[in-house]
C-alpha positions as CSV (number, residue, x, y, z in Angstrom):
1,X,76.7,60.3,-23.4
2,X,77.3,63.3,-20.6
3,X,79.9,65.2,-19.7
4,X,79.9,67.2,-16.2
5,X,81.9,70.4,-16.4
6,X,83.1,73.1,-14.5
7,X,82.2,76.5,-15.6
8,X,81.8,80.3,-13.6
9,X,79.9,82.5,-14.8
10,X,82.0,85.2,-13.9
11,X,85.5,85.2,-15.3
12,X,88.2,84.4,-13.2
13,X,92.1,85.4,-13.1
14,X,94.1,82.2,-14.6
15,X,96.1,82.7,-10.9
16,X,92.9,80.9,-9.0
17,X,92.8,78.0,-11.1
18,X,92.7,75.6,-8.4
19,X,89.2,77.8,-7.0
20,X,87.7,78.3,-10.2
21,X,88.3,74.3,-10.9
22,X,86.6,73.1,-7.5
23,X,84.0,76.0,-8.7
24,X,83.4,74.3,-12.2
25,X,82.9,70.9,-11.0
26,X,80.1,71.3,-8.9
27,X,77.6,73.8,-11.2
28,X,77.6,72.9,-14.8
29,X,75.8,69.7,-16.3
30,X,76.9,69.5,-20.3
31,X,74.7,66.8,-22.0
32,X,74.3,66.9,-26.4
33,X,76.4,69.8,-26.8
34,X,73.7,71.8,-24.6
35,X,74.6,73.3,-21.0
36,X,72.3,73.7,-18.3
37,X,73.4,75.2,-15.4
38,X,72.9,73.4,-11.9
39,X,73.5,76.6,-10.2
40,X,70.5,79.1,-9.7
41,X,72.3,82.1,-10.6
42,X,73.9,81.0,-13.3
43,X,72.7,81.8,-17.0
44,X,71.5,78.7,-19.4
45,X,74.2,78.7,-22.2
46,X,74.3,76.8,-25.6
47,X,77.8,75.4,-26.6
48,X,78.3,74.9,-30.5
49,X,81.2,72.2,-30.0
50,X,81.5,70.0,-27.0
51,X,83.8,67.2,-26.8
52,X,81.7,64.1,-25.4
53,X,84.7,61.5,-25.6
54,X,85.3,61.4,-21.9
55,X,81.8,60.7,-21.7
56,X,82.5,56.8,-22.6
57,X,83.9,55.9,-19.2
58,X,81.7,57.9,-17.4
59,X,80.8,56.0,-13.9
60,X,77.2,55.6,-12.8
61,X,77.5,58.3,-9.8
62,X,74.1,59.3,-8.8
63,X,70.7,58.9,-7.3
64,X,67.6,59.8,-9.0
65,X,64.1,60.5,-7.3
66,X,61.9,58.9,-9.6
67,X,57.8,59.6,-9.1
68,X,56.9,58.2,-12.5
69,X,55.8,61.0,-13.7
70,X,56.1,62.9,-16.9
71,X,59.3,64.9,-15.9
72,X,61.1,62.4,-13.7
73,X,61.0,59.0,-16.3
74,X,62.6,61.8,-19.0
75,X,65.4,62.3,-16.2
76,X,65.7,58.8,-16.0
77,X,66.1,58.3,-20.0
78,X,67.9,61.7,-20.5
79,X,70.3,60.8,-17.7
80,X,70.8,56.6,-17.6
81,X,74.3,56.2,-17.9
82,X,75.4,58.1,-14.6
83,X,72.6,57.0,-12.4
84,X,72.9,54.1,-10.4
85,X,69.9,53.9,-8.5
86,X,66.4,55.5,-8.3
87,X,64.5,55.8,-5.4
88,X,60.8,56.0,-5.5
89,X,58.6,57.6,-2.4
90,X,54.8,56.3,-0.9
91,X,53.9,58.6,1.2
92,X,50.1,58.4,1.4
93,X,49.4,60.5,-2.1
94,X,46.3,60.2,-4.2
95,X,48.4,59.0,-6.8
96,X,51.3,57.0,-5.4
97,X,49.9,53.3,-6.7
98,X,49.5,54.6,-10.4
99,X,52.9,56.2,-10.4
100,X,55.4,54.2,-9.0
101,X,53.9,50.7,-10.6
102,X,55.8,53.3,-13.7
103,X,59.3,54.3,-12.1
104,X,59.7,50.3,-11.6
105,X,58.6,49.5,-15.6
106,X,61.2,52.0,-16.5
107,X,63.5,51.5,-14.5
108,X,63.4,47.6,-15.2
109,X,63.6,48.1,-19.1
110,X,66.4,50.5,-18.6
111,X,68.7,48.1,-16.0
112,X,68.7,50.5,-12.7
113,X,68.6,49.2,-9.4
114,X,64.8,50.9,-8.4
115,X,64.1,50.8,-5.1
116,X,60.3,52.1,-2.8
117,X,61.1,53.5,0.3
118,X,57.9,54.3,2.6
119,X,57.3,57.0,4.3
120,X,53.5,56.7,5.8
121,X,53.8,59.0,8.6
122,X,53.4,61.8,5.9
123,X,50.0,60.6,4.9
124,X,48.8,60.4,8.5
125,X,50.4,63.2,10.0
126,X,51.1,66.3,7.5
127,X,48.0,68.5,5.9
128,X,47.6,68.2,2.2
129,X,44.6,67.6,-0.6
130,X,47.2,65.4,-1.8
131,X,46.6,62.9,0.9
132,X,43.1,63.5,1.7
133,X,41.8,61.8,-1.2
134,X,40.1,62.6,-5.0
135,X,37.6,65.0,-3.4
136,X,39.5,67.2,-2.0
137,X,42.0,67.5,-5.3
138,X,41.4,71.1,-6.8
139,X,40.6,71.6,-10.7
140,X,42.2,73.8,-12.8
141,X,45.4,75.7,-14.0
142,X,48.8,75.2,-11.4
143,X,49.1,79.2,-11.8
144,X,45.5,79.2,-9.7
145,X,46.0,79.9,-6.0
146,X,43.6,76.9,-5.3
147,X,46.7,74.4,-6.1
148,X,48.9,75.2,-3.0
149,X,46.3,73.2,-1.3
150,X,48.1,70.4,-2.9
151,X,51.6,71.0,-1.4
152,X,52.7,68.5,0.9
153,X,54.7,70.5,3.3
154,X,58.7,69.9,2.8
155,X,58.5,66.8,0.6
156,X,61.3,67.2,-1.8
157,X,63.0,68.4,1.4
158,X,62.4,65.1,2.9
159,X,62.9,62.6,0.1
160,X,66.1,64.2,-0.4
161,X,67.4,63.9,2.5
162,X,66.8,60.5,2.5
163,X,68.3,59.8,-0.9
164,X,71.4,62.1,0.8
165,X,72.2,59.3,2.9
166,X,71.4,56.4,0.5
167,X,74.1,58.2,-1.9
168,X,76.8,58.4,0.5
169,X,75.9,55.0,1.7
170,X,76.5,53.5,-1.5
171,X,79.4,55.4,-2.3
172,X,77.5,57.9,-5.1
173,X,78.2,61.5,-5.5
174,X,75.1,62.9,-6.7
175,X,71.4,63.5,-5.9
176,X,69.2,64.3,-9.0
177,X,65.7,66.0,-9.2
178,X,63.2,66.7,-12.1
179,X,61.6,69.8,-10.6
180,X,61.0,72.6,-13.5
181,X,60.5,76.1,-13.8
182,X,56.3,75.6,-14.1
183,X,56.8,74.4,-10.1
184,X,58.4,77.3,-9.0
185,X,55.0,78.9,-8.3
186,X,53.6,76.9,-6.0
187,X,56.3,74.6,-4.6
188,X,58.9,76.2,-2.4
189,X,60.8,73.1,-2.7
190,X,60.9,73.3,-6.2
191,X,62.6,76.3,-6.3
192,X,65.9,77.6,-7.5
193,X,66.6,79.1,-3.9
194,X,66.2,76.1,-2.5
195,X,68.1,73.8,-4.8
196,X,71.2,75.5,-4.2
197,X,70.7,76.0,-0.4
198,X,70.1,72.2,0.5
199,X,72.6,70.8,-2.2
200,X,74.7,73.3,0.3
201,X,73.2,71.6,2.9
202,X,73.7,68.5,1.4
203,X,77.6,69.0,0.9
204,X,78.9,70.2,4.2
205,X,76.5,67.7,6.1
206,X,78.5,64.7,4.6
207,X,81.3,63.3,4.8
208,X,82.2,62.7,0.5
209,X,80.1,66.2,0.0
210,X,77.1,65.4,-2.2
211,X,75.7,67.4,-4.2
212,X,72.1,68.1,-5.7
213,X,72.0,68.0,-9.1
214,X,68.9,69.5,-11.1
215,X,69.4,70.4,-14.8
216,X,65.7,71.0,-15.6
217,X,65.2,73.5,-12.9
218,X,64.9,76.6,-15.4
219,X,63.2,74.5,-18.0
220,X,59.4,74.4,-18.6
221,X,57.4,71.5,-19.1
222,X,57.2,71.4,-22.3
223,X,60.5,71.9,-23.3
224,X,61.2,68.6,-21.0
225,X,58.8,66.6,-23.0
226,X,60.5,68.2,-26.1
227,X,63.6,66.3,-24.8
228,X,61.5,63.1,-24.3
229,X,59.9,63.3,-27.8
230,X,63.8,63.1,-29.1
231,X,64.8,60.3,-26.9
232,X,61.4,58.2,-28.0
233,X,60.0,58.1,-24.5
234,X,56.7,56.9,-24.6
235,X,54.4,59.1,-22.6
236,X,51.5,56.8,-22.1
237,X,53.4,54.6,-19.9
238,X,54.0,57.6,-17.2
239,X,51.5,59.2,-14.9
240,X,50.2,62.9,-13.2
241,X,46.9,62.9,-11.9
242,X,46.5,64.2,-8.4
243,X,43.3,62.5,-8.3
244,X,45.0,58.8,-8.9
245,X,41.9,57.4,-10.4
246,X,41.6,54.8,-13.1
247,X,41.8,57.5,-15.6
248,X,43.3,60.6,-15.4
249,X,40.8,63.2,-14.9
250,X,41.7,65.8,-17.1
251,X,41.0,68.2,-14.7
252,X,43.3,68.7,-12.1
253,X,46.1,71.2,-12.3
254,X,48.6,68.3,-12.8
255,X,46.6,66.8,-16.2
256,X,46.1,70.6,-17.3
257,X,49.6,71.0,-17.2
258,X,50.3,67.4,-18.9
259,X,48.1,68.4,-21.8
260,X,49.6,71.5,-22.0
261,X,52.9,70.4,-22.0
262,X,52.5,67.4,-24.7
263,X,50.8,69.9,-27.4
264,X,54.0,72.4,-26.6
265,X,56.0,69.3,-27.5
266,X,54.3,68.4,-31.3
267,X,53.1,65.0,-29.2
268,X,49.8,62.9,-29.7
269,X,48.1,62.8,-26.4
270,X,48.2,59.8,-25.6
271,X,46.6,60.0,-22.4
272,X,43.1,58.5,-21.4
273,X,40.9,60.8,-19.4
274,X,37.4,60.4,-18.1
C-alpha cells in the first residue's frame, strides 16, 4: 500500500500551514516506510515509522508510461494500486514490437486498463539510431558518448504530454515515469531539471493541475531491480535491447546496463543473448 505525503525540505513557521500543506502534497511519494522525493531538490529521506492505514482506500489516480522495460514494469508492480491506466508508445524504435507485446502481459496479469497509442510521425520524421534500424545501434557502456546517438529528440517530452491530456480526460491526477539516475547522462528528458519544469508545465497548463510524478529519478538501476527482486517480478518477461532483435544482443548500451543492473541486484540473468 502507498501513501502520498506532503513534506518541505526546509522548515516552515506553523503560521503558513495552509502553504506548507499545498507544498507537501505535491513533492513527497512515501511507499514501505521509505520516502523518495518527487521534487529535484529535495533530499531522499528514510522514515523509521510510517503509518500506511490510509493507504487502504487509496483511489487509482494516475497514468503510467509503460515501455516494457526493466524499469517501467517495476513501476507498474511497485506502484499498482494507484494507477489506473498505462499508456504504451510505437513510435518507429528498434525495439517497440518486443517491448510493448510486455507492458500488455503485465499489465493484463495485473488488471490495468493498457492502452498503445501511435505516434509514427517520429519514426519518419525525427533523427535517431533508435529508428534507423540494428545497424546503426551503438555498442557499449551508456556513460560512452557514442549513446546520444540513440536519443530520440524530446520523447518523454512528447509522450507525456500526451498522457497529460489522457489524465485530465479521465479524470486522474497524476502522470508517472520510470526514468533513473543512470539516464541523466545522456537523456535531457530524463533529468531532474526537467521533471520538475514540465510537471510545472503540466500543472498550470490544466485545468485539475496534474502533476508528474517520478520516484525513481535519483535511484540507479540497480537499486530499481533491487525493488523488483522484493516484489518477485520476473525479469525474463521484460525487454531493453536497442537493437530489438530476436535475442538481446548483449551489446548495446541498454543490455550493458541490464546486466549490470541484475548482478547489482543478487539476480540470475535471466536474459538470452546472442
Amino acid at each position: 500500500m502507498y501513501l502520498w505525503y506532503l513534506f518541505a525540505k526546509d522548515k516552515k513557521k506553523k503560521s503558513d500551514d495552509k502553504e506548507f500543506s499545498h507544498f507537501f502534497d505535491k513533492n513527497i511519494c512515501c511507499y514501505d516506510k521509505r520516502i523518495i522525493t518527487l521534487h529535484p531538490k529535495m533530499d531522499y529521506m528514510d522514515m523509521n515509522e510510517v503509518n500506511t492505514s490510509e493507504a487502504k482506500g487509496m483511489m487509482k489516480d494516475s497514468i503510467l508510461i509503460l515501455s516494457g522495460g526493466m524499469d517501467s514494469v517495476t513501476m507498474l508492480y511497485d506502484y499498482q494500486e494507484r494507477i489506473a491506466l498505462a499508456l504504451s508508445f510505437d513510435y518507429g524504435s528498434n525495439h517497440n514490437a518486443k517491448e510493448i507485446p510486455f507492458a500488455r502481459l503485465h499489465c493484463e496479469r495485473l488488471g490495468i486498463e493498457h492502452i498503445t497509442i501511435p505516434l509514427a510521425f517520429m519514426g519518419q520524421y525525427f533523427s535517431s539510431s533508435l529508428l534507423q534500424g540494428s545497424d546503426s545501434i551503438p555498442e557499449g557502456h551508456y556513460a560512452d558518448e557514442n549513446m546520444r546517438s540513440t536519443v530520440v529528440p524530446f520523447r518523454n517530452g512528447i509522450m507525456l504530454s500526451v498522457a497529460v491530456g489522457m489524465a485530465e480526460s479521465r479524470g486522474l491526477k497524476h502522470v508517472m515515469m520510470a526514468n533513473h539516475g543512470g539516464d541523466h547522462t545522456i537523456y535531457p528528458d530524463c533529468r531532474p531539471e526537467f521533471v520538475e519544469a514540465f510537471s510545472e508545465a503540466a500543472r498550470t497548463g490544466t485545468y485539475p493541475g496534474i502533476t508528474l510524478l517520478s520516484p525513481y529519478t535519483n535511484l540507479t538501476k540497480g537499486q530499481i531491480a533491487a525493488r523488483g527482486k522484493t516484489l518477485g517480478i520476473d525479469y525474463a518477461e521484460t525487454w531493453s535491447c536497442y537493437k530489438g532483435g530476436e535475442k538481446h544482443c548483449g551489446r548495446c548500451g541498454t543490455c550493458v546496463e541490464r546486466k549490470e543492473a541484475l548482478a547489482y541486484a543478487g539476480i540470475p540473468d535471466p536474459t538470452v543473448y546472442e
